[in-house]
Structure formats: structure tokens, C-alpha cells
C-alpha positions as CSV (number, residue, x, y, z in Angstrom):
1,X,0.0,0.0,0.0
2,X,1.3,3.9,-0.9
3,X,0.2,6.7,1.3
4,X,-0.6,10.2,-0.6
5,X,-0.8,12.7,1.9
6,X,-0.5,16.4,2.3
7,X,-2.3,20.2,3.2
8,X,-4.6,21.4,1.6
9,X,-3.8,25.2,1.0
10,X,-6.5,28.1,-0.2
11,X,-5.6,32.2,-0.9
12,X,-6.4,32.5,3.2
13,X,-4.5,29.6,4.7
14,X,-5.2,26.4,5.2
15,X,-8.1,24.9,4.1
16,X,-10.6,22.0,6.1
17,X,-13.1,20.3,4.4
18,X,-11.8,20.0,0.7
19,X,-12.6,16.9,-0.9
20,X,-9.1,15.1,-2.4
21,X,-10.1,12.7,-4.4
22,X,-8.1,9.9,-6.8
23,X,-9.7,9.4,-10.4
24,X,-9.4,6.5,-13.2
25,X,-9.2,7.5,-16.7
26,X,-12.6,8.2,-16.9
27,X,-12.8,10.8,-14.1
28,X,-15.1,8.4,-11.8
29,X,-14.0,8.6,-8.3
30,X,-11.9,5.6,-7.0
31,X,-10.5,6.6,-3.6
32,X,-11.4,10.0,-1.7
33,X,-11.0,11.9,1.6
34,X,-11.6,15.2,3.1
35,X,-8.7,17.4,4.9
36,X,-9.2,18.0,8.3
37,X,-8.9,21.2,10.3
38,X,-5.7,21.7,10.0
39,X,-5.9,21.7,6.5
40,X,-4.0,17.6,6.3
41,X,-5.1,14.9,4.2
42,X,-4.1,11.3,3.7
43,X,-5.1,8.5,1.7
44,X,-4.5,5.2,1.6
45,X,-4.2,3.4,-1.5
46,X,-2.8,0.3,-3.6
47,X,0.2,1.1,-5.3
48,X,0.0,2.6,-8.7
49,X,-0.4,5.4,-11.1
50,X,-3.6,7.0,-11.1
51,X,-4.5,9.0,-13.8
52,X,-6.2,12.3,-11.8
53,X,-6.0,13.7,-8.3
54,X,-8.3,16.5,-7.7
55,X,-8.6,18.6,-4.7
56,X,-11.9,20.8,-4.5
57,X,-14.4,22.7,-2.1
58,X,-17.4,24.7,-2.4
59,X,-16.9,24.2,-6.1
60,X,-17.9,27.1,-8.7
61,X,-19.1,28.8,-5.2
62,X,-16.1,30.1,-3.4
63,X,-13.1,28.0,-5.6
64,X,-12.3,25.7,-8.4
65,X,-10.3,22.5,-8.1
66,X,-6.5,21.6,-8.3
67,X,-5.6,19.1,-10.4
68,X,-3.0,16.7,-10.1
69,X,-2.2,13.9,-13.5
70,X,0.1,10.7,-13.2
71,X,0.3,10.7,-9.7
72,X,2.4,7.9,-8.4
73,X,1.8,6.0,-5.7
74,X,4.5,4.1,-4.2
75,X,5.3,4.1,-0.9
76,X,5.0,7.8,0.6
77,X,3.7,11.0,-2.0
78,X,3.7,14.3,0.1
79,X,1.6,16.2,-2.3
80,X,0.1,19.4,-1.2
81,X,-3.0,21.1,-2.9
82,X,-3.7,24.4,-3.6
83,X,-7.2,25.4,-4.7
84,X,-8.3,29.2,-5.2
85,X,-10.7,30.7,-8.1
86,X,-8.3,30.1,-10.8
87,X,-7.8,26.4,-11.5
88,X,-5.7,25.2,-14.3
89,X,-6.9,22.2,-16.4
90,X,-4.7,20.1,-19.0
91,X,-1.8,20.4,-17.8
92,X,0.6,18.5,-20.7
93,X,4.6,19.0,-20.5
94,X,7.1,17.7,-23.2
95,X,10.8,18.3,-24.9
96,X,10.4,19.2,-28.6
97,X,13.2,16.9,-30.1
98,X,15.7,19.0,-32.3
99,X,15.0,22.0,-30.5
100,X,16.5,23.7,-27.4
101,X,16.8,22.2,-23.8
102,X,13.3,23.6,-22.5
103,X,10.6,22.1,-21.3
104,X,7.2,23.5,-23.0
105,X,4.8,23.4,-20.7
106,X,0.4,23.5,-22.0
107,X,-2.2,24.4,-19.9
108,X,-6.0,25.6,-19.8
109,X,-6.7,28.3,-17.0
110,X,-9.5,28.9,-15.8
111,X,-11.3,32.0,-13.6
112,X,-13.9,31.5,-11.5
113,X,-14.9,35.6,-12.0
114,X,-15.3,35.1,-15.4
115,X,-17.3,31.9,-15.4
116,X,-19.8,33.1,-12.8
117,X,-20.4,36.1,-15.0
118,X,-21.2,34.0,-17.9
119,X,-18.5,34.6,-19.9
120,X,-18.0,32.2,-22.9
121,X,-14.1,32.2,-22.9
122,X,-12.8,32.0,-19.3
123,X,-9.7,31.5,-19.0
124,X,-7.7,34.8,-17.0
125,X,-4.8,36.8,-19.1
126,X,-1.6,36.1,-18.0
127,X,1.9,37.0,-18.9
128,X,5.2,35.4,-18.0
129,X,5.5,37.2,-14.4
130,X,1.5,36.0,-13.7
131,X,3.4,32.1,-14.0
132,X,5.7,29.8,-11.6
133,X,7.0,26.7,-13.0
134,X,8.8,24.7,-10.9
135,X,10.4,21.1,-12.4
136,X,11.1,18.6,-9.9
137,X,11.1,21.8,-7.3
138,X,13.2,23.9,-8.8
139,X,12.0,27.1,-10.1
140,X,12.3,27.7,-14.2
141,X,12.6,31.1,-16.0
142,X,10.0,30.7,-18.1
143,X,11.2,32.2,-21.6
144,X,8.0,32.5,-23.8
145,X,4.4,32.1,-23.3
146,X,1.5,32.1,-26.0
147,X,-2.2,32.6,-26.1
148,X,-3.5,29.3,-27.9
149,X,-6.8,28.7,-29.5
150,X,-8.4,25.3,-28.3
151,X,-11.1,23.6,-29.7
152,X,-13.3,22.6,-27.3
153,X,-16.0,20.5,-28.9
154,X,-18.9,22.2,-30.7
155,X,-21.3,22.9,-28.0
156,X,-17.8,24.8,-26.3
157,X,-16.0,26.6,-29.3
158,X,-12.6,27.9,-28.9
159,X,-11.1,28.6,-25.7
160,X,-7.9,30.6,-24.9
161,X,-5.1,28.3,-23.5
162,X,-1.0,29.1,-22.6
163,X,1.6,27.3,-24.5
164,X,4.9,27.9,-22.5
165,X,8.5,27.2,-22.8
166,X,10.6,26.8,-19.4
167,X,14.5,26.4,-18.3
168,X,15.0,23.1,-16.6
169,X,17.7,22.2,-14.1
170,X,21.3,22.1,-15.8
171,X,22.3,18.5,-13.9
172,X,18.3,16.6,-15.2
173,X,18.3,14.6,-18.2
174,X,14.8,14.0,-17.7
175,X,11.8,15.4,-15.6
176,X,9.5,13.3,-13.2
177,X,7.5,16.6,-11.9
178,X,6.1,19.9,-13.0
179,X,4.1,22.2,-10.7
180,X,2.7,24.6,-11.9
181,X,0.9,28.1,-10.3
182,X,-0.5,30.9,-12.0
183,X,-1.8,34.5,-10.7
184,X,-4.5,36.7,-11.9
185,X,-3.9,40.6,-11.4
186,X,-5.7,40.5,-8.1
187,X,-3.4,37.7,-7.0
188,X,-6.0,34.9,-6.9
189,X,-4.4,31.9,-8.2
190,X,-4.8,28.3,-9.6
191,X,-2.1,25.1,-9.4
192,X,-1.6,22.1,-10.8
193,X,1.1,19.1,-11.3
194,X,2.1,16.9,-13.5
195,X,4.2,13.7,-13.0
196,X,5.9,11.9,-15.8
């Protein structure tokens, strides 16, 4: 058995009663608890990757969720989560073979603001200073970031998502974690990671 355990973290402290839940591929629940008062969390689970991890309270009310992919369960996975009313959703990282030792980093944002007032596309602006990446916990200069088009199905459109490109640490041949956190001009923020 693997233990995941960690704090769940909110734009006023720490946060009790957020759901942290484990998801299968198809985003069904598999293994869930809630964080206590002091904001802790643990699960208990066989060991594994699993697909999603999601961490979420008074959803579309107060926050939107974090969300965590390829989380890897062996043994003991501190993995704190941060929620706030930006949350960002699909989270991808890769190396672009041929090109320049950077990691480019994709992501959805989204802002709570915007979707309660209805808004089609809403997804926050940001700029390079509005981002933190970190890869495996070191922090990357990010070098260029891009509003994207993505198609979202035809009941959805287009919606705005970032396309990033980020420093990684000199001495790693490969990555085995992104974080990532971004900020909206009133400092409201969203995280997410991403194991390999």
C-alpha cells in the first residue's frame, strides 16, 4: 500500500473540508477523503499510477479545483494542494526533439470571475510574471508564453489556453514533476502538477 498525503492550501491559509479525491481515466472517483482542520489529508491506497487527483471545495461557489495527473503511488507521496478561483486544467509537458533544452509546458486556465459572470471564454490573461513553474522543485525562468486557440468541442468553441517554454535544471536529463501556479492581477491563483 502507498500513502498520498499532504495540506490542503487556499488564498487565506489552510483549508478544512476539501474533498481530495483519486480518479481513473474516466474521471469516476476511485479513492477520496476530506482534509481535516488543519488543513491535512491522507489516503490510503494500492500502489499505482492513477490518472487524476483533484482537490476541490465549495466548487464554482467560493473555488475551483486543483488538479494533479500521473500521480504515483508508491510508498510515501507528500503532495500538497492548492485550490483558489483560478484552477488550471490540462496540464501537458514535453521536450520538442531537435530544438532547445526547454521544457514547454500547455495548460487551460480557468477563472472562477469570469465563469460566474457567464462569460464564454474563461480563461484569466496572463503573462510570464502571472506564472511559476517549478520542475522537480526547482523554479524555471519561463522564456515565452503564447495565447492558444483550443477547440473545445462544438457545444464549447474555442477557448484561450497558454503554450509555455521553461528552463530546466542544468544537472536533469529527464523530468519526473512539473508544478505549476498561476496568478490573476488580483493575486487569486490556480495550481496544478504533473508527473511523468
Amino acid at each position: 500500500m502507498a500513502i498520498i498525503h499532504g495540506t490542503a492550501i487556499g488564498g487565506e491559509g489552510v483549508l478544512s473540508d476539501v474533498s481530495v479525491e483519486l480518479k481513473n481515466e474516466r474521471f469516476e472517483t476511485i479513492y477520496e477523503t476530506v482534509s481535516d482542520e488543519a488543513g491535512r489529508f491522507s489516503l490510503s491506497v494500492p500502489d499505482g499510477t492513477y490518472p487524476f487527483l483533484t482537490a476541490v471545495r465549495e466548487y464554482g461557489d467560493r473555488y475551483l479545483e486543483y488538479w494533479a495527473q500521473n500521480v504515483p503511488a508508491q510508498g510515501e507521496l507528500t503532495l500538497d494542494v492548492c485550490i483558489d478561483t483560478l484552477e488550471v486544467y490540462g496540464l501537458h509537458a514535453f521536450h520538442v526533439k531537435g530544438a532547445a533544452n526547454a521544457l514547454t509546458v500547455y495548460f487551460r486556465p480557468m477563472s472562477l470571475q469570469k465563469f460566474r459572470s457567464g462569460a464564454h471564454d474563461i480563461a484569466p490573461k496572463l503573462d510570464k510574471r502571472s506564472i511559476t513553474v517549478l520542475v522537480d522543485g526547482q523554479q524555471s525562468e519561463v522564456y515565452s508564453l503564447n495565447r492558444v486557440q483550443e477547440y473545445a468541442g462544438e457545444d464549447a468553441g474555442l477557448l484561450t489556453a497558454y503554450l509555455l517554454q521553461a528552463s530546466v535544471p542544468r544537472d536533469a536529463d529527464e523530468w519526473t514533476r512539473v508544478d505549476i501556479t498561476v496568478r490573476d492581477s488580483d493575486g487569486r491563483f490556480g495550481c496544478a502538477a504533473l508527473f511523468r
